[in-house]
C-alpha angles and dihedrals in degrees: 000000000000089000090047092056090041095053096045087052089055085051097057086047102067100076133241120310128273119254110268120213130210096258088173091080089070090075092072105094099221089044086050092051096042086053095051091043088051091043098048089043085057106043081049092055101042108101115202122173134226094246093055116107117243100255093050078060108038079052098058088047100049090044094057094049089052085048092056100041094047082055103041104029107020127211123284119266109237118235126227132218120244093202094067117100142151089285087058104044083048086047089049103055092043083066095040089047091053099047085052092056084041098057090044097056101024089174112052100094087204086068092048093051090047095056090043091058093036083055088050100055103045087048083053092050086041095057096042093047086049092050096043093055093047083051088058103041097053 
């Protein structure tokens, strides 16, 4: 028990994803064409000098390539489950609300079996709620 809350706290740790682009659109050929001509007019205009360090440098290049991609590719849209209602968001911070107790008192075994029957149970609403919506849809 003691791995798996150590390794959820390492996860938290790690800070919020990175955005991801719709890389998809590159496929299309004009779009393809219009993204390398942007590209190539911007890495030709940026000026760096020599006594510039290395990671002054390596910032104005990687902001110009976001710039360009934000403009030309967009970002994804994110998609959105149609499972998940207001049972599962309850569900949800029941179990959030329990690992958190978990990981603040690791050693209390009451607080461990809590999360594991709060986990349970929202498992057990995910899955109806997925079913229930498949049900619907065919």
């Amino acid at each position: 028990m003691r791995n798996a809350v150590a390794a959820v706290v390492s996860l938290r740790s790690k800070g919020t994803s990175a955005d991801r682009f719709d890389v998809n659109k590159l496929k299309e050929t004009n779009t393809r064409a219009f993204f390398k001509q942007k590209l190539h007019e911007t890495m030709n205009s940026i000026n760096v000098n020599q006594e510039e360090t290395i990671d002054t440098k390596w910032k104005v290049i990687k902001d110009a390539i976001k710039t360009i991609t934000d403009t030309v590719i967009s970002k994804q849209k994110r998609t959105r489950k149609l499972w998940f209602n207001n049972s599962c968001q309850r569900a949800f911070n029941r179990r959030k609300e329990a690992m958190t107790q978990l990981i603040n008192y690791p050693t209390n075994r009451e607080k461990a079996m809590v999360y594991k029957k709060c986990q349970k149970e929202a498992n057990n609403i995910y899955l109806d709620m997925k079913n229930g919506n498949i049900q619907k849809i065919y």
